[in-house]
N, C-alpha and C positions, 0 to 999 in steps of 0.2 A: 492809759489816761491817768497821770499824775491830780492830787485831790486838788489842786488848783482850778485845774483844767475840768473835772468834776462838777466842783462850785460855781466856775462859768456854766458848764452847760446846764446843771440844775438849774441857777436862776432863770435863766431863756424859759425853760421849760416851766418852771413855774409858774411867771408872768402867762407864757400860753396859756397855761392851762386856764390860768385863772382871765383872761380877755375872751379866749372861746366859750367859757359856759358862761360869765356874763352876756354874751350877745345871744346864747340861744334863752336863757331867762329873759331876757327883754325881749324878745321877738314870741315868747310864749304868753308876754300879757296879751289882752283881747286886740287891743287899739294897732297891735302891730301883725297879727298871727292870722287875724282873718282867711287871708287869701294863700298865706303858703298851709294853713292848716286845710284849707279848703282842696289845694292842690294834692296836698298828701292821699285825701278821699280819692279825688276825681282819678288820679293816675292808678291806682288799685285797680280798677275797671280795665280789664286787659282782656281777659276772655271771658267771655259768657259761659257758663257753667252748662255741662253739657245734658240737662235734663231737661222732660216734656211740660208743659203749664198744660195741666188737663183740670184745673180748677176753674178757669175763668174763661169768658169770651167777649170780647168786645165789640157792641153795635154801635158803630159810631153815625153820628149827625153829620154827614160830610156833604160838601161838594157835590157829589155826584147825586145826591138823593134829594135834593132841595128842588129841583124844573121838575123830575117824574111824579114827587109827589103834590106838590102844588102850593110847596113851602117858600117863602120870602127872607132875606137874609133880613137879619135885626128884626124880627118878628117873634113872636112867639110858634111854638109849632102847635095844630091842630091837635089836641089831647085825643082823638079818637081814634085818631094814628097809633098813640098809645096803648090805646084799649085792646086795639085791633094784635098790635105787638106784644100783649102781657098774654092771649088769649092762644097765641100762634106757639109762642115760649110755653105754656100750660100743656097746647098738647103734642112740642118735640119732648118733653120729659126735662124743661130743665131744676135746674134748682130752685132760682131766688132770680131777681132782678133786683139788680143798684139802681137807681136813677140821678145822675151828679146832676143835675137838674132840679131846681127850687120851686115848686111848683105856689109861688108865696100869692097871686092873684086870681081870682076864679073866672073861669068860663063864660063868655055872654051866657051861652045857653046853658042854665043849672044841670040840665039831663046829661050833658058830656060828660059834665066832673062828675057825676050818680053813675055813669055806665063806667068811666076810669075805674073809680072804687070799685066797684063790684069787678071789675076784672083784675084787682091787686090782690081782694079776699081771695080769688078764683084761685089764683096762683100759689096766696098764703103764705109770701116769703119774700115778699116788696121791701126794700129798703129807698127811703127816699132823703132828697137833702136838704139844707137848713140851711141859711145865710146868718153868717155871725162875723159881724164888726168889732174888732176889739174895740175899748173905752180907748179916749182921748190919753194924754199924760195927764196923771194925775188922778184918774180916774177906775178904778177896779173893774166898774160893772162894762159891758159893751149891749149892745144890739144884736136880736138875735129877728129871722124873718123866718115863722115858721109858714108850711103849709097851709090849704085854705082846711077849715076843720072839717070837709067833707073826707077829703084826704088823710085827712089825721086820723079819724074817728077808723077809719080803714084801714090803715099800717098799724097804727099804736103808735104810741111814745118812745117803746122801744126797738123800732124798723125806723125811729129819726136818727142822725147823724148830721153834725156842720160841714161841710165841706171844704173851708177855709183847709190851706195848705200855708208852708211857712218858705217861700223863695226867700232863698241869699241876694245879693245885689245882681249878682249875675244870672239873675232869672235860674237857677236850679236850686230843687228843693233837695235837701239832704237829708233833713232832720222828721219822723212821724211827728203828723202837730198835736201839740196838746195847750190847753187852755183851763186850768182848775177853774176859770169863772162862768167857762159854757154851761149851757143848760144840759145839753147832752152831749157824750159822744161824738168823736168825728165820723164822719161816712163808710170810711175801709173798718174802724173798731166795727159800727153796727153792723157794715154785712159779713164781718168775720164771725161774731155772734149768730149774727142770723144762720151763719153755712153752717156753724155747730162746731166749731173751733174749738178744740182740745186747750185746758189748763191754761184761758186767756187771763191775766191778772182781773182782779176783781175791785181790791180796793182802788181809794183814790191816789193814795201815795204810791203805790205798784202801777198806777197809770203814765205817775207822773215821773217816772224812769224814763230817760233822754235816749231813745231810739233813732238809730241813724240807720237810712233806708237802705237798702241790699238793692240795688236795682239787677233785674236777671238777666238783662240785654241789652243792647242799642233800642234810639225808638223804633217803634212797629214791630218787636221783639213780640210781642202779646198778640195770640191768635184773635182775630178783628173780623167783619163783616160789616158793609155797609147796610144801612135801616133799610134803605130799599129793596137789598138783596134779602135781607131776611123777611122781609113781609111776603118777599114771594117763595122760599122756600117750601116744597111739597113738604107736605106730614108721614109722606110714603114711601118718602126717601132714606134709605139706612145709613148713606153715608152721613144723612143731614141731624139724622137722630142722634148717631156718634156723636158729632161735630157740636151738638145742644145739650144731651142728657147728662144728668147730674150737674152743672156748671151751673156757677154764678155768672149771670149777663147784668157788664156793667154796660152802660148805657149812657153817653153824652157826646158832648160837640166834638169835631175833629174838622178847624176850620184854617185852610191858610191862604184863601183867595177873598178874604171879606176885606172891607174899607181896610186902607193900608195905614190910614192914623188909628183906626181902632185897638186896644191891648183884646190879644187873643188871648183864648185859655190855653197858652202855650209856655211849655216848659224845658230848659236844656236836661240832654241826656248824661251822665258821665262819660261812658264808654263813647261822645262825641272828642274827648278830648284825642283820641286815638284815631281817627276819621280823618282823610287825606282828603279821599276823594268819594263821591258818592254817598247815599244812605241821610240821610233826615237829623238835622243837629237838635229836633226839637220833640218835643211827645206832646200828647192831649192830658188836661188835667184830670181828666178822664183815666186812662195809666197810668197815671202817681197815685191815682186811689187804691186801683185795682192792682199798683206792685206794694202797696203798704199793706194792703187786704190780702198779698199771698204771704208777705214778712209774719204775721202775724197768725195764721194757718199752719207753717210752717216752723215759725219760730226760728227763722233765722234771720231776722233784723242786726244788723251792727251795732255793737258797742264799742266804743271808745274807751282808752285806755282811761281812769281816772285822774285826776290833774296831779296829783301827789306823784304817782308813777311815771304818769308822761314826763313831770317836768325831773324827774330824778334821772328819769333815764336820759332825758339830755342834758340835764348837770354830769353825769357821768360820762357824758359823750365829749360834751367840752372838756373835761377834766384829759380824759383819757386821747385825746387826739389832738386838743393844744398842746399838752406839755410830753405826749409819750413823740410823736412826728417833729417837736423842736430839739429832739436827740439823735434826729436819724439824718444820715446824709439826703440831698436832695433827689438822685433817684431813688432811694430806698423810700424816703416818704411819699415820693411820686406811685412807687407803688405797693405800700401799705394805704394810703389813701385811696387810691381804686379798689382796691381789695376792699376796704372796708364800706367805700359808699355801695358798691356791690353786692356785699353781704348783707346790708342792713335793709338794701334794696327786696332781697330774696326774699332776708328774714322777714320782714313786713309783709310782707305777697303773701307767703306762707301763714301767718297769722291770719289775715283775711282771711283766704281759701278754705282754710280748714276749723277755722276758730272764730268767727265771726269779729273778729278784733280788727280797730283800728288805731291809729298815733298820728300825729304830726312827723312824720318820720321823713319828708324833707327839710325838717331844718335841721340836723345833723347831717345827711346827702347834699344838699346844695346850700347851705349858710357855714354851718362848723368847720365842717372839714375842709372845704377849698380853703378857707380864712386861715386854719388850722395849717396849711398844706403852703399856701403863700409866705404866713410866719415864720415856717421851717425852714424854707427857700430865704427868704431876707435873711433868719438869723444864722445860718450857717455859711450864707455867698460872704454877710458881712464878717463875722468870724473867721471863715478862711483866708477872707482878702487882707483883712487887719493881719490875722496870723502869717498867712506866705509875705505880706509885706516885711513886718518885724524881720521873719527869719532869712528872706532875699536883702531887706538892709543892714544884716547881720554879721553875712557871708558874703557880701559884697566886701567887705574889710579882709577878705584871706582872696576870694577868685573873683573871678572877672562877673561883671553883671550876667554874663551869658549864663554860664555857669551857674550863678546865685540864682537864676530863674528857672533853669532845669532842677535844682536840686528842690526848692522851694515849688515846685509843681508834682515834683516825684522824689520823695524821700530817701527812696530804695538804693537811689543813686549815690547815696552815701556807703552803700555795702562794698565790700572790697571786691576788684574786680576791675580786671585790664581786656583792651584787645590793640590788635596789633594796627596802625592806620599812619598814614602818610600825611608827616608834619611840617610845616615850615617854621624853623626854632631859628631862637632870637634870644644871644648873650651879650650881654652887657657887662661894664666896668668901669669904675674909675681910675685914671693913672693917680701914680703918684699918693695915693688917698691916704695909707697907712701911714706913710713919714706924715700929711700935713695935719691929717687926725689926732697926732699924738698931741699937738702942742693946745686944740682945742679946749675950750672947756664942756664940760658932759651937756650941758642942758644948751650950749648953741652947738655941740655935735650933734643932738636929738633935734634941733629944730631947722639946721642945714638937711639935715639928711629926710625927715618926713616933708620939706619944699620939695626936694628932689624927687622924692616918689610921688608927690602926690603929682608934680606937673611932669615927669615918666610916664605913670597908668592914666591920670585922666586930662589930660591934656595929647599924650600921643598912642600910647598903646591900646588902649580902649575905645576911642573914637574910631580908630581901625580894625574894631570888632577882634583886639586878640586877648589870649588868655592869660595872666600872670602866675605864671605856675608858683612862681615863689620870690623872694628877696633873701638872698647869701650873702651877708654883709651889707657889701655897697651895690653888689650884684645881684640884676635883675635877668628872670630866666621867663621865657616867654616863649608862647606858643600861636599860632593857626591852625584852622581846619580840626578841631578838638575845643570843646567837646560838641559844639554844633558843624556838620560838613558846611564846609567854605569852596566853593569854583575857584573862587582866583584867589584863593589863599595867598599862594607866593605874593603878586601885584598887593593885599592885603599889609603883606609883613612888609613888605620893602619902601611903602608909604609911610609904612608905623617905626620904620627903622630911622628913614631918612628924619621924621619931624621929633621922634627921639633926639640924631645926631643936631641938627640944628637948635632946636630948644634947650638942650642943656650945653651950648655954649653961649648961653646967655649970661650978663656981668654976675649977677647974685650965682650961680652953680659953678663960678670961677675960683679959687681961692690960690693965694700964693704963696708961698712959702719959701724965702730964698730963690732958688733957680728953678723950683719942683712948680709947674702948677697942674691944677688937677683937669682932666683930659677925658671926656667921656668915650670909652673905644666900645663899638658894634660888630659882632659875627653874627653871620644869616648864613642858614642850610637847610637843601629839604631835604628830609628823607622818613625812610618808615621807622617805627619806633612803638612801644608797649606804653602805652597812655590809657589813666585809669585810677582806681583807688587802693595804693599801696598800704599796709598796715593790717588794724584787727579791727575785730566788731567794737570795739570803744575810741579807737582811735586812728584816721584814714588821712591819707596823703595823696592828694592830685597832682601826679604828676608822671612825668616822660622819661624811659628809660632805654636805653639802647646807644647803639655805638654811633649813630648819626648826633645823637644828643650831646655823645661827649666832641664828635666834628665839626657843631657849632661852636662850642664852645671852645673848641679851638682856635676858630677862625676869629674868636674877639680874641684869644692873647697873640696870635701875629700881628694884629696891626701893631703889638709892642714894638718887632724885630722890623717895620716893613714903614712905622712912623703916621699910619693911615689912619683913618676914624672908623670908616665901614667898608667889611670882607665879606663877597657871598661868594656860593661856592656854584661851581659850576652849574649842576642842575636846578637852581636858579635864577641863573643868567640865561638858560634855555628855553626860560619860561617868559623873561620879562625883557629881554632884548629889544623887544621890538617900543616896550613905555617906557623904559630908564636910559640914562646915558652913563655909558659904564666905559671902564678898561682892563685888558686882561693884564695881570700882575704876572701871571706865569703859573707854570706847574711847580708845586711844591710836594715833597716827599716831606712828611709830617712820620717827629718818630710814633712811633706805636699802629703806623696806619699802613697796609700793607702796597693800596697803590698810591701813585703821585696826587694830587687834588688841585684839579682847575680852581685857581684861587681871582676872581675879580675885584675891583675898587666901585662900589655904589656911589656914584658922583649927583646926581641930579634925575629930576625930569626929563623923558626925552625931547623938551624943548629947548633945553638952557646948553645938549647937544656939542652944537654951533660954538659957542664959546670955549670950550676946551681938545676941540677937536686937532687946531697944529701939535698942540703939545703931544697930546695921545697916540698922533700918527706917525710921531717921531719914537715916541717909546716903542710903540708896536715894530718901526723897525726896528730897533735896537734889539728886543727881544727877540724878534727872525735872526739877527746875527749870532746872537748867542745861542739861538735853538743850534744853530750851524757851523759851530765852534767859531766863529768869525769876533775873536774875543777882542781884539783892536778894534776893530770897528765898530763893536758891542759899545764899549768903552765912551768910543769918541761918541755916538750916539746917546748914549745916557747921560753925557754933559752936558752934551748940548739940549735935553729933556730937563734937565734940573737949572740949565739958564735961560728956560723958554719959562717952566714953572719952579721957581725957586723951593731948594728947600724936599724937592717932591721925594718923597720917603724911600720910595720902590726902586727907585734908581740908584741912587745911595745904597741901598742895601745889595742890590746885585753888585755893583763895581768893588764892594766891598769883598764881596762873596769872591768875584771874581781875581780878588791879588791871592786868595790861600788855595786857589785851586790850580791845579796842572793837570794842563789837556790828554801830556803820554800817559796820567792815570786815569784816564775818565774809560768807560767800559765802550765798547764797540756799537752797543744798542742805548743808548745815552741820547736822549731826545728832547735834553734843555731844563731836566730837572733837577730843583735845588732843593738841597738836602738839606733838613734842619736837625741840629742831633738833640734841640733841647725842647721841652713843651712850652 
């Protein structure tokens, strides 16, 4: 890569870089990030970690416990059910009781709430809940709805907690809530205190650290019983004491057969985003307490990368996958691209699972790098195409478009480097050209001669799909079936020869000079030949070598001796007999060439046929007589061929042949061929 070519590709790559990390900075302000920063969380959730929750249990208020026990939906439930549940809980041996439950209105009957309390003291480790309203806009303070103070005077101040949780729009909470203007604590902080939670921050500002929730499973992840089943629970039971002792019993609704306009206390799970088929999209508010109440036990709550970090590391993303994939061919960024979204896939995973860390780590997986990866694609298809067009409208000025296409698709094709393949070649000349060229002046001999090639190559030889291997003066050398294979190659050349010969006897490619004018003459031959790129690594030659190659070009300087335009040669005319209308000139023994050569005249169409066919069939005899020493009647026949078609070259040139020859020297195996002794 020359520094030109450099400077191109740097600035591409520049510009990337610099459009990719712009769109991930913008997509990291809040107004745009919400929902792929959200997604980055919820995809983490892949497998549930494979350990036991032997901290908590959950009695839930469900469905099934409402007709056995004699509860009404949208009612309050009988506090003495409570009593009876805190008293059942005291003696399987458990912990503590939550209650996500706001116990904010008292009792008809005082005595209920007096036998509740007394069975919350009994248990000694009651955490109950608190309704808290945030303030309006504008407003700091909010609403808070505590318990009735029979209740209070029972738990204390410090067994309260609000229960308020903080849902995203899509109903899942991600974030532990916090609120600096609550009175107290959220519910999971107090019953984490309450279980006796190791090293839980203390002040207010170590509270107010942005914890983002570890959830441990899909919903009903968390070992559960319903109220009903636990109130009948034997106390005699060992599996049941296991299943109770030591555990914090959180305690609330778990509803999803109530009024169907009603908002339940229901919440999306993340590990739902992975869920096909089967398995519960939603959990009870009741489980967000109790899996922020195990984060917090535990201390393995998520953090989030800080913004300075996040947004550096997808500055660096942009940087590095805009401008480094606008240098790389397109499969190669195709897959450094998956590689990378891959990796950063893993790496992310990996930070979670083992590090409690989180990122927005798909906006560099599905925003940066496809943009980044599309970029690459636009800026190097259009590069290349810009580029192979330049260099195909280059090289179409030395070879044929074929040619300027394969080379400009594949380079290498310029290395040196022949094989051996079967050609239909095609020479040309002009008569007379040298004597009338002389008297020309330089700049209308430049502008005769580039009319000429240009209506030669693009007007006849290229329209016929052939190759020009080169221009030798006035002489054009031209090929078929090279360097793309051609089927009807020969039918190719001999279309390309004939609108050749017709076209350049048009008044403007005429010139006269005296008695000389200038005569366009065509030789066609097929044969095998070494085509290919002759020269060195700096400097290559397309072109055709071999003894068929100098055959052709033989067959354009007889039509000198013979007065014709266009000569193919036999295996030619074996091919095309049946589309052209042709006539055999005879066998000619050419010096330097060991056997005699079927020499033919390309005349037409095989439609136009019909029109020269008396003439032709008079030559053909004529040429029988001479194959048959029958040289008088050869004679008389060839006249009368040149007063049928005036002028006609071939015949003239045998009867001429014919006065320096004598019959008693002709060799015994002698079978009508005419000897040329000059090239």
């Amino acid at each position: 890569m020359n520094f030109r070519q450099f400077f191109k590709a740097s600035s591409g790559a520049i510009i990337g870089a610099i459009v990719v990390a712009l769109v991930g900075l913008v997509l990291c302000m809040k107004e745009f990030s919400t929902k792929i920063s959200s997604k980055s969380y919820d995809l983490l959730f892949v497998r549930p970690p494979l350990t036991n929750v032997n901290e908590v249990l959950m009695i839930y208020m469900d469905e099934s416990s409402y007709a056995p026990l004699g509860q009404k939906f949208g009612k309050l439930w009988d506090r003495r059910l409570h009593t009876a549940l805190l008293r059942k809980l005291k003696a399987l041996g458990a912990k503590g009781a939550v209650f996500d439950v706001v116990f904010s209105d008292p009792s008809e009957d005082p005595s209920v709430d007096q036998d509740f309390a007394k069975a919350m003291k009994e248990l000694g480790n009651v955490v109950i809940a608190a309704d808290w309203t945030k303030g309006l806009l504008g407003k700091r303070a909010g609403q808070v709805s505590l318990p009735t103070e029979a209740l209070m005077d029972a738990v204390g101040e410090e067994k309260l907690g609000v229960a308020e949780t903080d849902p995203d729009d899509d109903i899942m909470v991600r974030r532990h809530f916090f609120d600096p203007n609550a009175p107290v604590p959220t519910l999971a902080w107090a019953a984490a205190e309450a279980f006796g939670a190791k090293n839980l921050p203390k002040t207010e500002l170590e509270r107010a650290i942005q914890r983002w929730i570890n959830y441990i499973g899909p919903a009903d992840s968390l070992p559960a019983i319903s109220y009903r089943d636990a109130l009948d629970v034997a106390e005699t039971n060992k599996a049941s004491l296991a299943f109770f002792k030591g555990r914090m019993i959180f305690i609330g609704a778990n509803i999803h057969t109530e009024e169907a306009a009603k908002r339940k206390d229901e919440y999306r799970n993340p590990y739902s985003a992975w869920i096909t088929s089967g398995g519960s999209l939603y959990m009870p508010g009741v489980d967000v307490q109790a899996t922020v109440f195990l984060n917090l036990v535990h201390h393995n709550w998520l953090t989030r990368l800080p913004p300075i970090y996040e947004h550096s590391l997808i500055l660096l993303a942009g940087i590095l996958f805009g401008g480094g994939l606008a240098l790389c061919r397109p499969w190669y960024a195709t897959g450094i691209a998956a590689l990378a979204m891959v990796g950063i896939s893993a790496g992310s995973y990996y930070g979670f699972v083992h590090y409690h860390l989180w990122w927005a780590w798909l906006i560099p997986v599905l925003v940066q790098i496809p943009i980044a990866l599309v970029y690459s694609v636009i800026v190097n298809s259009v590069s290349l195409y810009v580029g192979g067009r330049l260099m195909e409208q280059s090289l179409s000025m030395y070879v044929s478009p074929a040619r300027a296409k394969q080379i400009a698709k594949n380079p290498k094709l310029l290395q040196p480097g022949a094989e051996k393949q079967e050609l239909s070649i095609l020479f040309s000349d002009i008569a007379n050209f040298t004597n009338i060229s002389e008297g020309m002046d330089s700049n209308e001999l430049a502008a005769f001669m580039n009319r000429y090639f240009e209506a030669a190559v693009g007007e006849c030889l290229h329209p016929t799909e052939g190759t020009v291997v080169k221009f030798i003066g006035d002489a054009i050398f031209a090929i078929w079936n090279a360097p793309e294979p051609q089927a009807q190659h020969c039918e190719l050349a001999c279309r390309g020869a004939l609108l050749l010969r017709d076209r350049l006897k048009a008044a403007e490619f005429t010139v006269k000079k005296g008695d000389a004018e200038t005569r366009t003459r065509i030789g066609l031959h097929t044969g095998v030949a070494n085509v290919g790129n002759f020269g060195s690594s700096t400097r290559v030659d397309y072109t055709a070598i071999g003894e068929d190659i100098n055959l052709a070009a033989r067959m354009e300087g007889l039509n000198k001796y013979l007065g014709t335009d266009l000569l193919i040669t036999g295996p030619v005319f074996d091919r095309v007999q049946d589309k052209f209308s042709t006539r055999f000139c005879g066998l000619f023994q050419l010096k330097g060439f060991g056997k005699a050569v079927r020499v033919y005249e390309l005349l037409g169409p095989i439609g136009q046929a019909a029109e020269t066919q008396a003439w032709r069939d008079v030559y053909a005899k004529a040429l029988d007589a001479y194959k048959n020493r029958q040289f008088e009647q050869a004679k008389e026949l060839f006249q009368k061929t040149i007063e049928m078609h005036p002028y006609d070259g071939p015949s003239q040139f045998i009867m001429k042949h014919l006065k320096e020859m004598s019959p008693e020297e002709l060799p015994d195996n002698w079978s009508g061929e005419i000897e040329l002794k000059e090239k």
